[in-house]
N, CA and C atoms as an extended XYZ file, in Angstrom:
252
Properties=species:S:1:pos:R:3:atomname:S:1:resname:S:1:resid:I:1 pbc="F F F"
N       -11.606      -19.763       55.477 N   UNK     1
C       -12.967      -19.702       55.005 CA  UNK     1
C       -13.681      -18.568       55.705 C   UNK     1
N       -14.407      -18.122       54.902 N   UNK     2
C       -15.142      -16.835       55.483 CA  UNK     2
C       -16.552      -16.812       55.024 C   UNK     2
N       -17.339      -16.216       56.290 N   UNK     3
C       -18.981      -16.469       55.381 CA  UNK     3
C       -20.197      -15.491       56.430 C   UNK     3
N       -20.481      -14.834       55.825 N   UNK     4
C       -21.778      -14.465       56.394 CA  UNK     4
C       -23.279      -14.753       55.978 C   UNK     4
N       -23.996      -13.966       57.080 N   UNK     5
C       -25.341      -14.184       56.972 CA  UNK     5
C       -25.758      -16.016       57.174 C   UNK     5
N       -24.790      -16.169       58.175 N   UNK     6
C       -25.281      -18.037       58.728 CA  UNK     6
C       -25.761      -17.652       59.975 C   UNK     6
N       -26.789      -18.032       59.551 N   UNK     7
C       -28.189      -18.678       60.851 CA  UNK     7
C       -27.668      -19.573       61.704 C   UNK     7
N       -28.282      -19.449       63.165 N   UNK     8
C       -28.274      -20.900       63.937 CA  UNK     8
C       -28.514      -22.046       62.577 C   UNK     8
N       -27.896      -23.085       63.154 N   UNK     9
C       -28.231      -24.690       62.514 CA  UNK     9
C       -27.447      -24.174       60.927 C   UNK     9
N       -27.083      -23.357       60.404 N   UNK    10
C       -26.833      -23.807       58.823 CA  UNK    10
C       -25.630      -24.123       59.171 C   UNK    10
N       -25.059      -24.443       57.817 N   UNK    11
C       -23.643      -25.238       57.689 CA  UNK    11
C       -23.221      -24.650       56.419 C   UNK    11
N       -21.762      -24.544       56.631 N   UNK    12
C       -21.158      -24.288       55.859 CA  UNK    12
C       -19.938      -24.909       55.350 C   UNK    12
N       -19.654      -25.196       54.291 N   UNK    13
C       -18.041      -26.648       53.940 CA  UNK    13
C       -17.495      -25.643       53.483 C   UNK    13
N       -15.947      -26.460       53.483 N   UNK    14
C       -15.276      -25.713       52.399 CA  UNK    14
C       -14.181      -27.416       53.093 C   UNK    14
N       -13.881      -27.722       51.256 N   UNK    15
C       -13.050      -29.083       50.995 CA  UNK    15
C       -11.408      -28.549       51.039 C   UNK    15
N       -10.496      -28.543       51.595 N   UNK    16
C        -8.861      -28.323       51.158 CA  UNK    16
C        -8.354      -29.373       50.454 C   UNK    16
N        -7.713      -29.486       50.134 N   UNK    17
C        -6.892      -30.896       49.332 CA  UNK    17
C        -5.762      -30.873       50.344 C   UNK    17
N        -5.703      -32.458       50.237 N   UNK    18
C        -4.041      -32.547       50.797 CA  UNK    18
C        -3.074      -32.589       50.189 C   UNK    18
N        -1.813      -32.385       50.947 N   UNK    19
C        -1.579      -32.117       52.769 CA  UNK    19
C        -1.613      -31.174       53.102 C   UNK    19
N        -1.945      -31.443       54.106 N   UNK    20
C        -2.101      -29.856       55.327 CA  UNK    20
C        -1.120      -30.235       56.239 C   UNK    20
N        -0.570      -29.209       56.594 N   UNK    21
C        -0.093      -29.361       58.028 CA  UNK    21
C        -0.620      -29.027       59.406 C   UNK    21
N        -1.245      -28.007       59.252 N   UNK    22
C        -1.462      -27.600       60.434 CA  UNK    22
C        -3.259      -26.798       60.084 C   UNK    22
N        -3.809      -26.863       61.010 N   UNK    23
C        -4.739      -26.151       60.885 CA  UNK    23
C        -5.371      -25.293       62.227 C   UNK    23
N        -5.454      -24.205       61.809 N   UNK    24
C        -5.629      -22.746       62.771 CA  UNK    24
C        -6.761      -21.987       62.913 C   UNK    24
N        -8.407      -22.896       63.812 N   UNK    25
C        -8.947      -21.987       63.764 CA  UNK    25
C        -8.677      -20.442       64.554 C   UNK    25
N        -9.150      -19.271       63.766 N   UNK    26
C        -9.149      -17.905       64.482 CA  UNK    26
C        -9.666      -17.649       65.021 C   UNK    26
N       -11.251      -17.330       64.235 N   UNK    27
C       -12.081      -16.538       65.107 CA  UNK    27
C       -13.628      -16.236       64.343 C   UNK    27
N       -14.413      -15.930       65.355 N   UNK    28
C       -15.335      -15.762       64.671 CA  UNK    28
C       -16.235      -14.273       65.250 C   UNK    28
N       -16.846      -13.692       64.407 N   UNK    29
C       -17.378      -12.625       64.506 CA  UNK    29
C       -19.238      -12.635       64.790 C   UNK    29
N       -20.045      -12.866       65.376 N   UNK    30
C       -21.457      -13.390       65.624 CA  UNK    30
C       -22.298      -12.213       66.165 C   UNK    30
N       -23.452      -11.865       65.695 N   UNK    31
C       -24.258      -10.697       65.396 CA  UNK    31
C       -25.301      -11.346       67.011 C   UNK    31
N       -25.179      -10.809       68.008 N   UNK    32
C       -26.043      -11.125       69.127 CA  UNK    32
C       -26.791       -9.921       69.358 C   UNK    32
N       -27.979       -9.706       69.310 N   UNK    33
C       -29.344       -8.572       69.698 CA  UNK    33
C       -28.552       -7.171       68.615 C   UNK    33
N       -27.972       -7.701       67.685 N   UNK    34
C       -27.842       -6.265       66.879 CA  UNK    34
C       -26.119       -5.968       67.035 C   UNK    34
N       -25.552       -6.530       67.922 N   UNK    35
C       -24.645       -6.277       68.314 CA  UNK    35
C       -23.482       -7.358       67.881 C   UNK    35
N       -22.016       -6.522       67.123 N   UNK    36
C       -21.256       -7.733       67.051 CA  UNK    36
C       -20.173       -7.912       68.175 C   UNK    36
N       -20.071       -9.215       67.897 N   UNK    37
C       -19.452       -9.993       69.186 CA  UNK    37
C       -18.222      -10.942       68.337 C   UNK    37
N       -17.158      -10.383       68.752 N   UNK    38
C       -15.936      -10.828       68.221 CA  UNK    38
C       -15.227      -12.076       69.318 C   UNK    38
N       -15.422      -13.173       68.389 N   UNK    39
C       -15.216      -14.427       69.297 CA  UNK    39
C       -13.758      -15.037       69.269 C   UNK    39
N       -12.867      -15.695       69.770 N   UNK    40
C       -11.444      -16.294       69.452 CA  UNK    40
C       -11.098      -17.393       70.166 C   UNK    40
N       -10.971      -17.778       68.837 N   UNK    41
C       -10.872      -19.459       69.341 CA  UNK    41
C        -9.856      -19.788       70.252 C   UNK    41
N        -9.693      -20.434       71.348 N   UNK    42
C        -8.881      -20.313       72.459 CA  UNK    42
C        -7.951      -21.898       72.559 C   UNK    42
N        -8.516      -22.662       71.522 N   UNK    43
C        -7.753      -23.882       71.834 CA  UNK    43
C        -6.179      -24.258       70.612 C   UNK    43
N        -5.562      -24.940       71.346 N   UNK    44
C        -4.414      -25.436       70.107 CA  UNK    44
C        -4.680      -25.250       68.843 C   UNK    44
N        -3.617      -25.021       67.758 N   UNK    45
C        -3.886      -25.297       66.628 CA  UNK    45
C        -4.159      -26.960       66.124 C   UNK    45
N        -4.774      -27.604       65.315 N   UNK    46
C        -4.591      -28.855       65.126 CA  UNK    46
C        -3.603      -29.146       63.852 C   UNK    46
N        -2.525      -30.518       64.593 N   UNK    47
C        -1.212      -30.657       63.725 CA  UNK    47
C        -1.942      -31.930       63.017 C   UNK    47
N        -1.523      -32.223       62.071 N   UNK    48
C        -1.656      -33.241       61.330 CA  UNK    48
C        -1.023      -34.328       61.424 C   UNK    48
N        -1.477      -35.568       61.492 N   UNK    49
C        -0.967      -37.391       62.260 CA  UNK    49
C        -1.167      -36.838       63.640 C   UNK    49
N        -1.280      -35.715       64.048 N   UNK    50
C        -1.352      -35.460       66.103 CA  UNK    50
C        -2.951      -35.840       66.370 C   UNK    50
N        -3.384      -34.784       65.693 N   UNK    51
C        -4.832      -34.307       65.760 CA  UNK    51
C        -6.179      -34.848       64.453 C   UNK    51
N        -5.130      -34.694       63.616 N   UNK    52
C        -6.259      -35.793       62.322 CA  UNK    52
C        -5.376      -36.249       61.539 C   UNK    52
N        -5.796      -36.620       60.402 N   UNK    53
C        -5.524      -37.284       59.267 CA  UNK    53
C        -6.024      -37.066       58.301 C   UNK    53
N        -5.117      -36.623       56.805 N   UNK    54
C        -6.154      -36.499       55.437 CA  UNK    54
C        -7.520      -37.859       55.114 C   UNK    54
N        -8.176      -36.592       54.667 N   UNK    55
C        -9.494      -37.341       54.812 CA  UNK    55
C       -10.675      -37.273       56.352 C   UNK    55
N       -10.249      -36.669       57.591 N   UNK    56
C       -10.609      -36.290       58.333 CA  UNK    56
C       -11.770      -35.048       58.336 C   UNK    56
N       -12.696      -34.783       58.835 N   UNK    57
C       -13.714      -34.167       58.595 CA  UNK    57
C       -13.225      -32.653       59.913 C   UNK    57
N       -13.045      -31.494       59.792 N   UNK    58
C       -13.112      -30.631       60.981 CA  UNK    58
C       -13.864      -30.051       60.873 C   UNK    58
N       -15.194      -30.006       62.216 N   UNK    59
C       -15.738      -29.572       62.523 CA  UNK    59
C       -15.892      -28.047       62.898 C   UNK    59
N       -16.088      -26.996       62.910 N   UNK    60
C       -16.089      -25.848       63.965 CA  UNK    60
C       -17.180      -25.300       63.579 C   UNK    60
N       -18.069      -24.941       65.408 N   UNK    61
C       -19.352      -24.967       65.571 CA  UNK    61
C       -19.585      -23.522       66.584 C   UNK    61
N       -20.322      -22.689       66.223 N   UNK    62
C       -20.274      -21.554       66.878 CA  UNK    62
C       -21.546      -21.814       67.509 C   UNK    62
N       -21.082      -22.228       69.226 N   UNK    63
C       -22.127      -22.541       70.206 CA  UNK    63
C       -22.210      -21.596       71.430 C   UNK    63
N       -23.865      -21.907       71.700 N   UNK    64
C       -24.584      -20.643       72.559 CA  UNK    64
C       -24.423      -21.610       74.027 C   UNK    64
N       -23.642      -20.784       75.272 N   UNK    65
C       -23.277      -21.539       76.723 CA  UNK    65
C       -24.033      -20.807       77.033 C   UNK    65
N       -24.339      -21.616       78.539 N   UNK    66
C       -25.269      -20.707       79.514 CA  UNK    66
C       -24.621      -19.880       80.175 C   UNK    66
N       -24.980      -18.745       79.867 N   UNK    67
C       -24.697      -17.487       80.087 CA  UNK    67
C       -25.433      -17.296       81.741 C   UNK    67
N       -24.850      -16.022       82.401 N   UNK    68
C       -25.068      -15.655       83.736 CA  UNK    68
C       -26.120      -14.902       83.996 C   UNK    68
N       -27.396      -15.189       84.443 N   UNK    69
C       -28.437      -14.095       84.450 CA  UNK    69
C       -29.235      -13.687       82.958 C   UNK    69
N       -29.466      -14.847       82.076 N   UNK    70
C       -29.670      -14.707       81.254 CA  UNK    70
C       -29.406      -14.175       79.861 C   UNK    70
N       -27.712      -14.092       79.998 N   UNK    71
C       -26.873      -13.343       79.189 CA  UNK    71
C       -26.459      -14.288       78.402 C   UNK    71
N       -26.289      -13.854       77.010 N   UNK    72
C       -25.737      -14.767       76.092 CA  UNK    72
C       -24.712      -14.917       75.775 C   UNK    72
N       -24.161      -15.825       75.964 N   UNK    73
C       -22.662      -16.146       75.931 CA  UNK    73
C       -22.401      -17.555       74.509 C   UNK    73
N       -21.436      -17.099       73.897 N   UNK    74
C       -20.849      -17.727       72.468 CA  UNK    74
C       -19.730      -18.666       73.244 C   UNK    74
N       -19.917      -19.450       72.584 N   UNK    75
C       -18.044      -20.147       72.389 CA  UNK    75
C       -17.864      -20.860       70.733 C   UNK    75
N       -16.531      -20.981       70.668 N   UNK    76
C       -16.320      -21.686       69.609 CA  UNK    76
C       -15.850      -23.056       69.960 C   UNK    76
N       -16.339      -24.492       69.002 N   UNK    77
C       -16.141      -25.431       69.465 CA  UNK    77
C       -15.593      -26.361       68.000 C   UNK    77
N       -14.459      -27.016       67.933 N   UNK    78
C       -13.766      -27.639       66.820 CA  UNK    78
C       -13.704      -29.041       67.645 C   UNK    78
N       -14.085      -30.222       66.738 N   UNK    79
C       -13.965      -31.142       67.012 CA  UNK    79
C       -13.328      -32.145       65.263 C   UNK    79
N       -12.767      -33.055       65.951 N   UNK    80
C       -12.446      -34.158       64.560 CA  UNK    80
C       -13.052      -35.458       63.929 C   UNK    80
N       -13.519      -35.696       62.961 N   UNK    81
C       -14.659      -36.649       62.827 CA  UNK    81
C       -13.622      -37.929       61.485 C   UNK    81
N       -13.997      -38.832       62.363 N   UNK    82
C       -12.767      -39.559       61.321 CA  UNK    82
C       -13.461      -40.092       60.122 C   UNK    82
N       -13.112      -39.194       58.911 N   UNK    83
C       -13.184      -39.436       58.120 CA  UNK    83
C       -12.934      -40.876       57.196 C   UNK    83
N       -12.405      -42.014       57.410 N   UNK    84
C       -12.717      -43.446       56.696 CA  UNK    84
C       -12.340      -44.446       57.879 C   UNK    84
């Protein structure tokens, strides 16, 4: 899935059908003071029966950490929401 021009707080879906096997977030690209900032997701891929289940909701949330000296610092954050 790919998408620009998302604001803090919007949301964006996109439905797959099952089965999946595996799912791989990459990366994300985020526009900070004018400037782009190429982000990469640093955690496992998520396997399927490991990590979710069809019908499972995945989250991934491009969040602002406290940064050092007032610097803005991104992370990417995927979480699993059980879907039934």
């Amino acid at each position: 899935m790919s998408a620009t021009d998302v604001a803090g707080n919007d949301t964006r879906t996109m439905v797959v059908e099952c089965p999946v096997g595996v799912v791989t977030p990459l990366g994300i690209v985020a526009l900070v003071e004018d400037t782009a900032v190429e982000l990469t997701y640093a955690g496992a891929p998520l396997v399927s029966s490991t990590d979710f289940v069809c019908g499972d909701v995945i989250e991934m949330r491009l969040v602002q950490l406290a940064g050092v000296g007032g610097a803005v610092e991104l992370g990417i954050e995927v979480r699993v929401l059980a879907g039934r």
